[in-house]
C-alpha positions as CSV (number, residue, x, y, z in Angstrom):
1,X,100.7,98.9,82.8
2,X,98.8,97.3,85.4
3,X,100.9,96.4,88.5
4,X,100.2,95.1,91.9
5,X,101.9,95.0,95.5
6,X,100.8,92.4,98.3
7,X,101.4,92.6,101.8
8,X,101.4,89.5,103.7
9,X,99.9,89.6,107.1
10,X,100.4,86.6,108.7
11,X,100.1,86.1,112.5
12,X,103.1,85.2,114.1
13,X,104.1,83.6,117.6
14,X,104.3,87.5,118.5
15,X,101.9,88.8,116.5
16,X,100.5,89.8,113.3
17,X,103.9,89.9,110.7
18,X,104.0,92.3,108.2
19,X,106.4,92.0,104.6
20,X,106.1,93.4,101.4
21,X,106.0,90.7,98.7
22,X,107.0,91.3,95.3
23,X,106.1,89.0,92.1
24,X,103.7,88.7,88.4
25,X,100.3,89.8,89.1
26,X,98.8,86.8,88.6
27,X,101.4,84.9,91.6
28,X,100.2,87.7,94.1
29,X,95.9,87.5,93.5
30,X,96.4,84.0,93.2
31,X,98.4,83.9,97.1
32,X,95.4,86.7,98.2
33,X,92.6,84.2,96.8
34,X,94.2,81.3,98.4
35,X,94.6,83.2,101.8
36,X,92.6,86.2,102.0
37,X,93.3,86.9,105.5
38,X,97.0,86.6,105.1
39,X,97.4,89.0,102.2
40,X,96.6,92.6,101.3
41,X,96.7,93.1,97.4
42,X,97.2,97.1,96.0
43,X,97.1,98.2,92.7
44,X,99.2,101.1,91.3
45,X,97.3,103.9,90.3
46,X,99.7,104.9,86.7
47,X,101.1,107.6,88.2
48,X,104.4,108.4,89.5
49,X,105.0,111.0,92.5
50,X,107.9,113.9,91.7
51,X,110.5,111.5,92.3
52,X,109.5,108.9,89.8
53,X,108.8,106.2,92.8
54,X,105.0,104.5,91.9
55,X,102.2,105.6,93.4
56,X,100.1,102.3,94.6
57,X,97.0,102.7,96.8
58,X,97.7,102.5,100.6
59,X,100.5,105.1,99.8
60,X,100.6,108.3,101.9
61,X,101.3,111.2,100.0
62,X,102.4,115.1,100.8
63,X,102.4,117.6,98.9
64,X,102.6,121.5,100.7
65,X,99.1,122.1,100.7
66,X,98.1,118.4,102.4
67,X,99.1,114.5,103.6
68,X,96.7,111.9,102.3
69,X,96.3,108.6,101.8
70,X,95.7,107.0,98.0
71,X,92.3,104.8,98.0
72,X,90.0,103.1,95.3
73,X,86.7,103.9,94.9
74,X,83.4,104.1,92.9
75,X,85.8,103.0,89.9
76,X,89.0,105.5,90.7
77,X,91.8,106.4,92.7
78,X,91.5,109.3,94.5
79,X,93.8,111.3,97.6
80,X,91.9,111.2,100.6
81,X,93.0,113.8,102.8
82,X,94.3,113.0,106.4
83,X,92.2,115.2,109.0
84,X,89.5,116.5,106.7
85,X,86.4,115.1,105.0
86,X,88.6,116.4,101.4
87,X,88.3,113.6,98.8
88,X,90.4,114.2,95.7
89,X,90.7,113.1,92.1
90,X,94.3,111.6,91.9
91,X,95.5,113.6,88.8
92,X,96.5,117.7,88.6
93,X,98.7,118.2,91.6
94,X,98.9,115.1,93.4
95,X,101.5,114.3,90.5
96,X,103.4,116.9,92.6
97,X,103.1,115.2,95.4
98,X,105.8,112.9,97.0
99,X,105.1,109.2,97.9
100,X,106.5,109.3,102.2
101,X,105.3,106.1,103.4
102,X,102.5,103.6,103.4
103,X,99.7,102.9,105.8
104,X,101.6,99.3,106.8
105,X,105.1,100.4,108.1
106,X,104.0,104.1,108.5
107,X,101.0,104.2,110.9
108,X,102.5,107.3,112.2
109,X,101.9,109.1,109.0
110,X,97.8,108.9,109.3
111,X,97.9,111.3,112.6
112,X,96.6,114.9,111.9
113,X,99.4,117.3,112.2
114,X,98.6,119.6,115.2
């Protein structure tokens, strides 16, 4: 099943806004299309961490060998791995993996771990 999240970005009289917006595919490319600065459209990858929560790209994963973040590229997902030049398939044991944030409301999470 092919599923999608947006995030709006708009810029507010403080600031740029953040929300998560929720809808049929075809509502959220058509708002991204429309404003393409104001939204940012991920895809979920078909795969669902340990807990059954979906795994979309922008999501930052752990699992207890590393943290990454989930990207598209050259046609598939794969785990890019926070403080390392690591680039991995997203299949075998990122299923193990636990979904503990995004890169919108969890900068934090994209810091190496000292």
């Amino acid at each position: 099943m092919i599923k999608f999240r947006a995030w709006h970005m708009p810029f507010g009289p403080k600031g740029a806004m953040q929300e998560m917006v929720h809808g049929k595919a075809s509502r959220l490319l058509a708002f991204a299309e429309m404003s393409p600065d104001e939204y940012i459209v991920e895809q979920y990858t078909g795969i669902k961490d340990v807990n059954g929560n979906y795994i979309y790209e922008g999501d930052v994963l752990e699992n207890p060998k590393y943290r990454s973040v989930v990207k598209f590229g050259s046609g598939s997902f794969y785990a890019d791995v926070i403080g390392a030049v690591n680039r991995f398939p997203l299949a075998g044991e990122w299923q193990t993996s636990v979904v503990i944030g995004n890169v919108h409301t969890n900068p934090e999470l994209l810091e190496e771990e000292k």
